[in-house]
KEMAR-20941 format. One record per residue (C-alpha): residue number from 1; x, y, z; residue in three letters. Coordinates in Angstrom, 2 decimals. Layout:
% residues N
+-----+---------+---------+---------+------+
: pos :       X :       Y :       Z : code :
+-----+---------+---------+---------+------+
: NUM :       X :       Y :       Z :  ALA :
...
+-----+---------+---------+---------+------+
***
This chain:
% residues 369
+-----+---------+---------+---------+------+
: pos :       X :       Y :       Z : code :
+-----+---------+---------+---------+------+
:   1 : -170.33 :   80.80 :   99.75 :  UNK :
:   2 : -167.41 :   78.51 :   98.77 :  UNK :
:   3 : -165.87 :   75.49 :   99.05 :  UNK :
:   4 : -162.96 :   74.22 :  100.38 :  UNK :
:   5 : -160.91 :   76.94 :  102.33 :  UNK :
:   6 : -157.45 :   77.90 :  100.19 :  UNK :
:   7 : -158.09 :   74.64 :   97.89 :  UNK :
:   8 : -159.27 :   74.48 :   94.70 :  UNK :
:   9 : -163.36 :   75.52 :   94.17 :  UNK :
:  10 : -165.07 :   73.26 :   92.34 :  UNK :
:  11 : -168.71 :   74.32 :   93.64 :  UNK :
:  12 : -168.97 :   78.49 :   93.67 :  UNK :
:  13 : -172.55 :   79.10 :   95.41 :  UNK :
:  14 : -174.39 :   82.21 :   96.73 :  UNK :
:  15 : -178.16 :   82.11 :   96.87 :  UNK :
:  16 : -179.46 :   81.98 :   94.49 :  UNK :
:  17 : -176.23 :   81.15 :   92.40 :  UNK :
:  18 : -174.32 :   78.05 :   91.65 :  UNK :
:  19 : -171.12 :   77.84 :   89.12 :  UNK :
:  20 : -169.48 :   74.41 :   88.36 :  UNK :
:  21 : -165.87 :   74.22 :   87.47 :  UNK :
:  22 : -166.39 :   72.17 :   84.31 :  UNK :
:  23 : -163.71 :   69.24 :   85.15 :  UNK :
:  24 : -163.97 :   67.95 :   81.56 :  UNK :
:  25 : -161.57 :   70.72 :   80.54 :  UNK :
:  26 : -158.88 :   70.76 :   83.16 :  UNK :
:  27 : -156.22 :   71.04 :   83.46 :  UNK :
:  28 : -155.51 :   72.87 :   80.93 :  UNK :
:  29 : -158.93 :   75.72 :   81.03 :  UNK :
:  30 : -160.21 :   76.82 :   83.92 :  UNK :
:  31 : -164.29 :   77.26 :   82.81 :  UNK :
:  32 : -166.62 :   77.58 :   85.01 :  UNK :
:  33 : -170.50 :   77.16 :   83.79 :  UNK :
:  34 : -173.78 :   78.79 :   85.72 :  UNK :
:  35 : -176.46 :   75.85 :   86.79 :  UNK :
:  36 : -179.73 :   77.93 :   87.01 :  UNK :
:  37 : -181.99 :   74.76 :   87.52 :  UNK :
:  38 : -182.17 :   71.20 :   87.93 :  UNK :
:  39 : -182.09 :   70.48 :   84.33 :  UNK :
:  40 : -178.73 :   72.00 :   84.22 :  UNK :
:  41 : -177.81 :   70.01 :   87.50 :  UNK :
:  42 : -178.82 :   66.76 :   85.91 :  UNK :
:  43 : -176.62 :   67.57 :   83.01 :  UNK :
:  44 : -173.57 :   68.47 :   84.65 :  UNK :
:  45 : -173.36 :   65.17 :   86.58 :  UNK :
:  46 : -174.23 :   63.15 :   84.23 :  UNK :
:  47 : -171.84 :   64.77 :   81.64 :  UNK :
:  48 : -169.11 :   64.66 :   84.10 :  UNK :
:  49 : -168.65 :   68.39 :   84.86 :  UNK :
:  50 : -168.64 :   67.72 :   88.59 :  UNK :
:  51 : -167.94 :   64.44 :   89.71 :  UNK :
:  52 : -167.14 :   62.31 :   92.99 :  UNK :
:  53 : -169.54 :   61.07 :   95.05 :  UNK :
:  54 : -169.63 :   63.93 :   97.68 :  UNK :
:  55 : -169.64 :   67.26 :   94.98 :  UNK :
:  56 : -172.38 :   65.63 :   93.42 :  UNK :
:  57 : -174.39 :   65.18 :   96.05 :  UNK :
:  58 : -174.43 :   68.55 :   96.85 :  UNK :
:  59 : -174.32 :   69.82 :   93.38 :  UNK :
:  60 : -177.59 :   68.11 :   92.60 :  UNK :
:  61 : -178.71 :   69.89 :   96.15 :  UNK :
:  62 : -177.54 :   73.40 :   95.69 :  UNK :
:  63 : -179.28 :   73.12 :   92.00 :  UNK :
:  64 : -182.21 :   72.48 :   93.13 :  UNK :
:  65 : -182.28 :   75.35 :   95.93 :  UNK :
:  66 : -180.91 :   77.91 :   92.65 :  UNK :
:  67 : -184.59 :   76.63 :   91.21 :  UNK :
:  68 : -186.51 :   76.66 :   94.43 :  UNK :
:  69 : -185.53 :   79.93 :   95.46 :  UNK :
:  70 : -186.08 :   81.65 :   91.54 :  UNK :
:  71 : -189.38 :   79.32 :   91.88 :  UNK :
:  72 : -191.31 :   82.23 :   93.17 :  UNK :
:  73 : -193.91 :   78.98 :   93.79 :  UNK :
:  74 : -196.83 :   80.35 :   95.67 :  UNK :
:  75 : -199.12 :   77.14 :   96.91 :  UNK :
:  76 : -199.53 :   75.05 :   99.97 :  UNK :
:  77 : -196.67 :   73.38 :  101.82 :  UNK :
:  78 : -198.03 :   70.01 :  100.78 :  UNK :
:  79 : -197.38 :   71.67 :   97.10 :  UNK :
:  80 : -193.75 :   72.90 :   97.78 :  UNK :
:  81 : -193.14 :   69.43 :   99.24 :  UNK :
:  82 : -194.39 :   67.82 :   96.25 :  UNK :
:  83 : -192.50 :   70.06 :   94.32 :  UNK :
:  84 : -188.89 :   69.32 :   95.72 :  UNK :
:  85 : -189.52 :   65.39 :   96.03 :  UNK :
:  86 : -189.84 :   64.85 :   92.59 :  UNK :
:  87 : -187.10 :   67.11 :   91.55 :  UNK :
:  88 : -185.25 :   65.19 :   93.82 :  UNK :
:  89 : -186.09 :   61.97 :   92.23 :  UNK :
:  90 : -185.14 :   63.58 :   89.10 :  UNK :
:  91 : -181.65 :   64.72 :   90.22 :  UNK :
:  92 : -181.01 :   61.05 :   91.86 :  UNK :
:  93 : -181.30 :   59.06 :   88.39 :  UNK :
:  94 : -178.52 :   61.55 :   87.02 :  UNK :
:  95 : -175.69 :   58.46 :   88.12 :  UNK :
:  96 : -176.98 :   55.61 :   90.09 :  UNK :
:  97 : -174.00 :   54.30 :   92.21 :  UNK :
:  98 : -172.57 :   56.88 :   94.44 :  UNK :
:  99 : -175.13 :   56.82 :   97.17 :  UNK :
: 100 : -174.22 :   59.99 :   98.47 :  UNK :
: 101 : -176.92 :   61.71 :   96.36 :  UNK :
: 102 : -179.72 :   59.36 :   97.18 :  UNK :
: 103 : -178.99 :   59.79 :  100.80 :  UNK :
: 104 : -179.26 :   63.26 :  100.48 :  UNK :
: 105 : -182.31 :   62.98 :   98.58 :  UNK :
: 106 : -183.90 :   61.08 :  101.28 :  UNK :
: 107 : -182.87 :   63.25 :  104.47 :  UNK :
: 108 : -183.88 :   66.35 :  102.40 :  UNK :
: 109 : -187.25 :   64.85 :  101.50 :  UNK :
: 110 : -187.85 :   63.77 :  105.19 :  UNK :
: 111 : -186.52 :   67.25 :  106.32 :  UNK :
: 112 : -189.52 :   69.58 :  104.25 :  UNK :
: 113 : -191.62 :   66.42 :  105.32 :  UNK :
: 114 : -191.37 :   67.66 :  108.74 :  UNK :
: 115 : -191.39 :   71.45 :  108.06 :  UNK :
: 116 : -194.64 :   71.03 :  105.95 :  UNK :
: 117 : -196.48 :   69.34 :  108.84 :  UNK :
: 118 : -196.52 :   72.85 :  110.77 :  UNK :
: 119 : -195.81 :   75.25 :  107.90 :  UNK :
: 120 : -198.35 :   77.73 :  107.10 :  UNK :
: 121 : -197.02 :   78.35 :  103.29 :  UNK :
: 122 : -194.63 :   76.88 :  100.63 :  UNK :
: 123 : -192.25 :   79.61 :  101.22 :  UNK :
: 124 : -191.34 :   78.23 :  104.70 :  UNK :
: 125 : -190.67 :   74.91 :  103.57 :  UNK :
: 126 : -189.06 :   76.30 :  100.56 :  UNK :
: 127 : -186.75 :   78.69 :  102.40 :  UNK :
: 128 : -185.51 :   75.24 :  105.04 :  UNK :
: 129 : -184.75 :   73.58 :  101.83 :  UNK :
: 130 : -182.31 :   75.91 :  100.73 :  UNK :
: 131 : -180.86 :   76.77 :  103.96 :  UNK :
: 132 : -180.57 :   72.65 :  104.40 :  UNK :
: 133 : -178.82 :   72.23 :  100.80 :  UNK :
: 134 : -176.19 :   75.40 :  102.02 :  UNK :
: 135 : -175.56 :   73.46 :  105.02 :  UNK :
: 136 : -173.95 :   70.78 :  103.30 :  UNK :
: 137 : -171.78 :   72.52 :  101.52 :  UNK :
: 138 : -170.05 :   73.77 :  104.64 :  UNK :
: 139 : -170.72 :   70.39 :  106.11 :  UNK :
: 140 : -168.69 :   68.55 :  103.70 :  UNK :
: 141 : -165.65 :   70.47 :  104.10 :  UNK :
: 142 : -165.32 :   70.00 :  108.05 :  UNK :
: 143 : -165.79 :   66.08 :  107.33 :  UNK :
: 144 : -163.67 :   66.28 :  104.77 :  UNK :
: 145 : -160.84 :   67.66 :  106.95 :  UNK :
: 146 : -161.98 :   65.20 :  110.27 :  UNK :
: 147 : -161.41 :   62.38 :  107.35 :  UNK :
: 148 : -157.33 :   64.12 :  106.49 :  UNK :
: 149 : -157.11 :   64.41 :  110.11 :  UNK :
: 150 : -158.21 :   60.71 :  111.31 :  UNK :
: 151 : -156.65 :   59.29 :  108.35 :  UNK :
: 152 : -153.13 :   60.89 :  109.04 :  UNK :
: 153 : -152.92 :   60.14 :  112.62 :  UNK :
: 154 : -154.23 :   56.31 :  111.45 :  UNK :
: 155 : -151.66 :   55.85 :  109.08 :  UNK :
: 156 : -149.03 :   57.48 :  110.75 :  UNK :
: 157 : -149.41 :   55.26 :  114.24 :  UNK :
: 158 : -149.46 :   52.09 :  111.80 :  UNK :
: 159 : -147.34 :   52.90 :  109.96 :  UNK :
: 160 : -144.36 :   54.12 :  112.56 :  UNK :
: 161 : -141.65 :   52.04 :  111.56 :  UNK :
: 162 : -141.60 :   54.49 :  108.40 :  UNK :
: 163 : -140.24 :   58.28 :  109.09 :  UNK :
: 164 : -142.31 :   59.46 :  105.96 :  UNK :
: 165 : -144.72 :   57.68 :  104.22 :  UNK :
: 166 : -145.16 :   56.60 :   99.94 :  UNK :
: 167 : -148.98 :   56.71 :   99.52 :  UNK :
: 168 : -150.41 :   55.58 :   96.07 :  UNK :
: 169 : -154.00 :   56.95 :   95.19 :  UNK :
: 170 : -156.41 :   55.71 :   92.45 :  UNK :
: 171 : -159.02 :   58.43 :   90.74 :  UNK :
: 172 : -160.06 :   61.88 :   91.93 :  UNK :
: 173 : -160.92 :   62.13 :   95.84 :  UNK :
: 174 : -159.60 :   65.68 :   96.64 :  UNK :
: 175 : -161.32 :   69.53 :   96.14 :  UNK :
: 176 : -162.51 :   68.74 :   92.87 :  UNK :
: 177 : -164.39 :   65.52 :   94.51 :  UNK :
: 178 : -165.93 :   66.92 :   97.08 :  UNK :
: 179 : -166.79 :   70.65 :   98.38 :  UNK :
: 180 : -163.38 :   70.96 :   99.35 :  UNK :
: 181 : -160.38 :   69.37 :  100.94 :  UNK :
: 182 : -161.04 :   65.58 :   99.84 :  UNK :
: 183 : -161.21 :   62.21 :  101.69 :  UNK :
: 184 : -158.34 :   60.14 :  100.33 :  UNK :
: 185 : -156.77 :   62.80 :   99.02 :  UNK :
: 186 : -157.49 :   64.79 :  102.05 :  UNK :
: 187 : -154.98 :   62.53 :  104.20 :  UNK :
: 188 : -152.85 :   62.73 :  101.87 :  UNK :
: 189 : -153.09 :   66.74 :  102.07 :  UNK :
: 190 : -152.58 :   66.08 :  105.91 :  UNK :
: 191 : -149.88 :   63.67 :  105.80 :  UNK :
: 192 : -148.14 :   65.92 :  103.87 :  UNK :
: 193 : -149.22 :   69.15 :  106.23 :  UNK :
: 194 : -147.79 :   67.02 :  109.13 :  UNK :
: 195 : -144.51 :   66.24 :  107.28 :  UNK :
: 196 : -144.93 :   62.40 :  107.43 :  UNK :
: 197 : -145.54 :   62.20 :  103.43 :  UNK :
: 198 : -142.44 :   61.19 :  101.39 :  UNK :
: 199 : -144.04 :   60.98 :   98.14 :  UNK :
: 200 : -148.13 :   60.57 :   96.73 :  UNK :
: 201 : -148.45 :   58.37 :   94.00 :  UNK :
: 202 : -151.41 :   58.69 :   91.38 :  UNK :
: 203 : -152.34 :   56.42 :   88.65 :  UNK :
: 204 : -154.10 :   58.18 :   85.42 :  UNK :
: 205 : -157.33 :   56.67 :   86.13 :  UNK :
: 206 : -158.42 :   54.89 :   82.65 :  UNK :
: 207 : -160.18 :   56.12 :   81.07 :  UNK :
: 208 : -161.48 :   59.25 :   81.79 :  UNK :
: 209 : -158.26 :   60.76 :   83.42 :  UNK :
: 210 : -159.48 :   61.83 :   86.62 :  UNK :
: 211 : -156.03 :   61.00 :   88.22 :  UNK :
: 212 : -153.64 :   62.57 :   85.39 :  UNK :
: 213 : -156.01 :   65.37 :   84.63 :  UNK :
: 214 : -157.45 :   66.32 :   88.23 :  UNK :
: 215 : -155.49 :   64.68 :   91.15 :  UNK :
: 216 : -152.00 :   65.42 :   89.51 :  UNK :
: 217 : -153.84 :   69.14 :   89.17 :  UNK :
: 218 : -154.35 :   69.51 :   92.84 :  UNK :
: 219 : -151.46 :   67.76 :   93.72 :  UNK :
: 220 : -149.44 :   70.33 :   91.95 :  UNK :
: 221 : -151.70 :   73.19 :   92.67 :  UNK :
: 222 : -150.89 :   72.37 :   96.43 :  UNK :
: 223 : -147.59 :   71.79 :   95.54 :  UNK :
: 224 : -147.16 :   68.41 :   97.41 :  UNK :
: 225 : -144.45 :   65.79 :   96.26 :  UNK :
: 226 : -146.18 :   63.54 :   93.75 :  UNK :
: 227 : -145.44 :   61.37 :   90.66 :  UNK :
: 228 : -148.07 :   60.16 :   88.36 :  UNK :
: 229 : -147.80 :   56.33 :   86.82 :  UNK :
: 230 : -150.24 :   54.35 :   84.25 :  UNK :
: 231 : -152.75 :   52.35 :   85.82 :  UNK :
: 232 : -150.51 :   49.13 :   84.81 :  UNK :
: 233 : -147.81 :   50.39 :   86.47 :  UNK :
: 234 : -148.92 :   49.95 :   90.31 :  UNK :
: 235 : -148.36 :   46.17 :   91.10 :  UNK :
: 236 : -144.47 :   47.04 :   89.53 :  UNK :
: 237 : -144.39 :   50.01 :   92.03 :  UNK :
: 238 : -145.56 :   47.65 :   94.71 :  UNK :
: 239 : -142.80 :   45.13 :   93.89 :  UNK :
: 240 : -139.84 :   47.33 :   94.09 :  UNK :
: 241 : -141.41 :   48.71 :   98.03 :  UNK :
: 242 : -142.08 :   52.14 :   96.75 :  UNK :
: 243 : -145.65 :   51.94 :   98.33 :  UNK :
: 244 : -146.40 :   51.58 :  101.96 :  UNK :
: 245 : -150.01 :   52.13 :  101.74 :  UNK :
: 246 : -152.90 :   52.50 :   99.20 :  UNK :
: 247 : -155.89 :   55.02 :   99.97 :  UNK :
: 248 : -158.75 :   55.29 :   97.49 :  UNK :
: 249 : -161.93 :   56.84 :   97.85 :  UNK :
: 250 : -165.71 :   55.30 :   98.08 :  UNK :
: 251 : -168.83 :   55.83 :   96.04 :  UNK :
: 252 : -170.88 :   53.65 :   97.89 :  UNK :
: 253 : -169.97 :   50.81 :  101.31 :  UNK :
: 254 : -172.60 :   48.28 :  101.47 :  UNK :
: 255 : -173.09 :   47.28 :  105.25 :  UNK :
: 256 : -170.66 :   44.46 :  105.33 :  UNK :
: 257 : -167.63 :   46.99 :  103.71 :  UNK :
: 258 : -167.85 :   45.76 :  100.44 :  UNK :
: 259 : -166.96 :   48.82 :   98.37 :  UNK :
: 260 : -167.67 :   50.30 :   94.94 :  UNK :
: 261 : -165.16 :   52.94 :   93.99 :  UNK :
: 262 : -163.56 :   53.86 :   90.24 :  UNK :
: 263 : -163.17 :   51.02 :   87.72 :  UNK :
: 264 : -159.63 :   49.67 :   89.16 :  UNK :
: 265 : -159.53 :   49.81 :   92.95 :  UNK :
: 266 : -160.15 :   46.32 :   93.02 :  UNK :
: 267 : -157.10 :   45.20 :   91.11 :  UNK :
: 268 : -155.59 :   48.11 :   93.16 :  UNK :
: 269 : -156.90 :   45.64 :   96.07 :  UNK :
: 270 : -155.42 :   42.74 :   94.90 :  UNK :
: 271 : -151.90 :   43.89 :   93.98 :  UNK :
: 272 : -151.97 :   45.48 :   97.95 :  UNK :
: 273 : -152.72 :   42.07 :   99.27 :  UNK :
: 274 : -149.99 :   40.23 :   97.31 :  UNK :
: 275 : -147.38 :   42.77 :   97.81 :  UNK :
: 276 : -148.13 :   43.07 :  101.92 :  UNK :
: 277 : -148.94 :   46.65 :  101.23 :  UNK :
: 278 : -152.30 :   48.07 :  103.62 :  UNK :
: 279 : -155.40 :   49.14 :  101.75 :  UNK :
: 280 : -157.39 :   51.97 :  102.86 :  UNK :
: 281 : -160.39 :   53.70 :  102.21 :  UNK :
: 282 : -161.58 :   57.23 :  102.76 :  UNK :
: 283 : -164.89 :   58.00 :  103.14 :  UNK :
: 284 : -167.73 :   60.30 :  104.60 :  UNK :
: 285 : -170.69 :   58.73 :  106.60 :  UNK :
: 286 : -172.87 :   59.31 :  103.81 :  UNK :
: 287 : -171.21 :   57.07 :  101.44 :  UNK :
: 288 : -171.70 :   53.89 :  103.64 :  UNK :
: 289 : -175.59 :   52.29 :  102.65 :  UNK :
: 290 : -176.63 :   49.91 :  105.65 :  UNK :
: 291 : -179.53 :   48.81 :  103.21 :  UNK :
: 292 : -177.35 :   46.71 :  101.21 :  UNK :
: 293 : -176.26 :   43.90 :  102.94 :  UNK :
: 294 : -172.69 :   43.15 :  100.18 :  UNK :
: 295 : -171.50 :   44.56 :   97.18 :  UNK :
: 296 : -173.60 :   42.31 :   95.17 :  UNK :
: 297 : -176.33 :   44.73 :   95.57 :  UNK :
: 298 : -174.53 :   47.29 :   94.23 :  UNK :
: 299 : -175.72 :   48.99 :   90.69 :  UNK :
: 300 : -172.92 :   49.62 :   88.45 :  UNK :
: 301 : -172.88 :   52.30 :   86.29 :  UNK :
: 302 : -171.85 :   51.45 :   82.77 :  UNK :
: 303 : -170.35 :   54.65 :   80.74 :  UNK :
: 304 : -170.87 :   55.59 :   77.08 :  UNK :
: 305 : -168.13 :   53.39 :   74.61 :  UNK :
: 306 : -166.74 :   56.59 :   73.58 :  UNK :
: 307 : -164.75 :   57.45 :   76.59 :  UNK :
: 308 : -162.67 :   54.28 :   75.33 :  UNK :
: 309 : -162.50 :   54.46 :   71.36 :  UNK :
: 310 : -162.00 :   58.33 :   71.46 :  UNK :
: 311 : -159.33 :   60.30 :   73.61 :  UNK :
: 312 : -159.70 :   62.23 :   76.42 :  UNK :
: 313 : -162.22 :   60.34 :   77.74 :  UNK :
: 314 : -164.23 :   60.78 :   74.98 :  UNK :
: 315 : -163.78 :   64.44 :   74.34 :  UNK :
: 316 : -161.18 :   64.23 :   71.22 :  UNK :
: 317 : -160.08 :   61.98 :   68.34 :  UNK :
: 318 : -160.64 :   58.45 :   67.73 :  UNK :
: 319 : -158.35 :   56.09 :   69.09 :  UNK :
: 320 : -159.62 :   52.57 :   68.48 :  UNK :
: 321 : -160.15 :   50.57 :   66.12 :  UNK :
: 322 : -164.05 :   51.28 :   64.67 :  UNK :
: 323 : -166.51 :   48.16 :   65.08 :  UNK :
: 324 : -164.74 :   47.02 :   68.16 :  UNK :
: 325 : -167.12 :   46.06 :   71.22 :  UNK :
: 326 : -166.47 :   47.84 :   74.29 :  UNK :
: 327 : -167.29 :   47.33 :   78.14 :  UNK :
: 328 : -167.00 :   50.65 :   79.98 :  UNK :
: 329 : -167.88 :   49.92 :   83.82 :  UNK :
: 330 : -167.16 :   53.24 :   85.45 :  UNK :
: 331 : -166.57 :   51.17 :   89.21 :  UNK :
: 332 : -165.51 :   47.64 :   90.72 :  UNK :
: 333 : -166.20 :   46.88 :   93.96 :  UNK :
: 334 : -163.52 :   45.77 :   96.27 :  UNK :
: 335 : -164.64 :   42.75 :   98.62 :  UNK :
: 336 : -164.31 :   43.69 :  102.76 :  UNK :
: 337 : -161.81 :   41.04 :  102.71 :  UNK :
: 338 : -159.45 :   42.94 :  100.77 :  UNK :
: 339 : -159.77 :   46.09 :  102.85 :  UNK :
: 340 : -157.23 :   47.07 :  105.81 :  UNK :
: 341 : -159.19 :   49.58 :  106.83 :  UNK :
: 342 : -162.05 :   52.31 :  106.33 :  UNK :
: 343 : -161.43 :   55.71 :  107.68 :  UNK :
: 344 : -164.62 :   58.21 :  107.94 :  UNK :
: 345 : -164.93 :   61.42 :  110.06 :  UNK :
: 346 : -166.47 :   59.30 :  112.99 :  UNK :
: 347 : -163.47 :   57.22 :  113.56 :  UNK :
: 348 : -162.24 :   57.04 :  117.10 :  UNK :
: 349 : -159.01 :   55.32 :  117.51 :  UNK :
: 350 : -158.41 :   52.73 :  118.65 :  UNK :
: 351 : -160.77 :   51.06 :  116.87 :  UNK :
: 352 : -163.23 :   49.42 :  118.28 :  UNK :
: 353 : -164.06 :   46.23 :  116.57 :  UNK :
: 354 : -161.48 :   43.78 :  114.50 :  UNK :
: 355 : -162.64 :   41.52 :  112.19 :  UNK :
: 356 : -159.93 :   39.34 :  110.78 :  UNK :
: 357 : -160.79 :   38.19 :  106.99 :  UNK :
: 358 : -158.07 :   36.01 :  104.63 :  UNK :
: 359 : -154.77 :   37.73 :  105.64 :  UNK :
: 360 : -155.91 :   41.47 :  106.26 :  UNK :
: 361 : -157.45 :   43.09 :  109.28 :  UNK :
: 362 : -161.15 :   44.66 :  108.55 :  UNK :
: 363 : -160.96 :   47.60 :  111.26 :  UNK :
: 364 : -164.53 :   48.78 :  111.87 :  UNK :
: 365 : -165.43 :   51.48 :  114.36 :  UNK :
: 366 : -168.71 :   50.42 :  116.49 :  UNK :
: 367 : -169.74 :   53.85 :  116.30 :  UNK :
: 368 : -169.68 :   54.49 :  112.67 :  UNK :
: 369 : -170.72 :   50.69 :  112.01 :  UNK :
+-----+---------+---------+---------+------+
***
């Protein structure tokens, strides 16, 4: 079981099974290292072999279900439930702001919850676990492409007065994000499918690359028209018109669409709202949390003070100067107010609900919302 259709694999699963393309070492090796457990789940998201809020979900997921189904655990299905909820747990303090993973964590706990209450042995509840963690693999990829599809048609009705559209992108959002396709970059892979994409920008996403080293990968891979810029490049691509809309990704919407996404979207944001340019974001279902009312609930990761002083995010030599302090937030979180619009696989257009905030348009659709 892959991911992703003809686009690139990040996550290769079979039962029993699960390879990670390790992303620290493109684009220049293709490596691709065996999880057998959760241990080596935990480790590969929090080392950064697979990142992006959806592939890590369902990393941590299919990791678990390579343990549980080696488990061989005989017991009751009280035992087995047991058993998965704390590995859960485990897997879920691996990176603490994408709530993708904790949301799966939850529905998975609440699913062998249910299965337990009329199972007559661990293996039942052991065998819906895994054939719940498989489903969201294949899931992913047909929200992925609703997302492209949505997004495209969006941007393409709002955008009419343009023939083709300039799209600039911050971070990693495509194949190598998700189990296949992508969110922002997945409208951006249908824009261009559709012939309505001129040209996709990508910034280098300071500093661990994801943009240079992974989006410029797929873009090429997929061979779409693209040019890469530095991250302090965007607001003077913005000034000479080059851009007619920004997409970006989201690790986690709080329920008033605040949103946390890589360390730069916000002044992303900001340079949009000066420059009249629309700001969009991309997103499954799963990354919106109703439980947190802003984004001032919203737990920032902070990242190890290598990925600055050495290069390659860490990876190779030292680059700064030693005994310097360093602040390494791995996200921002863009305020509602600076948002034109968020685009999920449950958008119906037209939207239903317009909220105007400052001098953008907040679209929200009452049935995602």
């Amino acid at each position: 079981m892959g991911s992703g259709g003809d686009s690139l694999q990040s996550i290769c699963y079979s039962r029993g099974s699960l390879r990670l393309l390790d992303q620290r070492r493109l684009p220049l090796e293709t490596v691709y290292l065996d999880v057998r457990d959760c241990t080596d789940g935990w480790n590969a998201i929090r080392d950064m072999v697979v990142r992006g809020a959806p592939a890590i979900a369902i990393s941590a997921a299919l990791s678990l279900a390579v343990e549980a189904f080696k488990s061989k655990l005989n017991g009751t299905p009280v035992e087995a439930v047991s058993f998965l909820s704390q590995k859960l747990d485990y897997l879920v303090s691996s990176r603490p702001t994408a709530v993708n993973l904790s949301d799966a964590a939850t529905k998975l706990k609440n699913l062998v919850g249910g299965v337990a209450s009329t199972a007559s042995d661990s293996k039942t509840v052991i065998e819906a676990y895994i054939e719940a963690a498989e489903t969201m693999l294949t899931d992913d990829v047909t929200s992925n492409k609703a997302i492209g599809s949505h997004g495209s048609s969006f941007l393409q009705h709002q955008l009419k007065d343009f023939k083709r559209l300039c799209v600039l992108t911050h971070c990693n959002t495509g194949s190598l994000a998700t189990a296949g396709y992508g969110t922002a970059l997945g409208v951006i892979r249908s824009l261009h499918s559709e012939e309505a994409l001129e040209m996709a920008f990508c910034t280098e996403t300071r500093p661990f690359n994801q943009g240079s080293r992974l989006t410029a990968f797929e873009l090429v891979h997929d061979k779409i028209p693209a040019t890469l810029i530095a991250d302090s490049a965007a607001a003077a691509l913005m000034k000479a018109g080059r851009v007619n809309a920004v997409i970006v990704g989201a690790d986690r919407i709080a329920a008033n669409g605040d949103t946390a996404n890589k360390i730069g979207t916000y002044s992303l944001a900001l340079c949009a709202l000066y420059h009249k340019v629309p700001f969009y974001v991309a997103a499954p279902m799963t990354s919106v949390d109703l439980s947190l009312p802003s984004g001032e609930q919203i737990v920032i990761e902070e990242r190890t003070a290598k990925e600055l002083l050495y290069s390659r995010g860490g990876l190779g030599e030292q680059v700064a100067a030693s005994g310097i302090s360093v602040w390494n937030p791995a996200f921002d979180v863009t305020p509602a107010s600076l948002i034109t619009g968020i685009i999920t696989e449950k958008v119906i257009l037209p939207l239903s609900t317009t909220h105007s905030v400052g001098n953008h348009q907040f679209f929200l659709c009452g049935a995602c919302f």
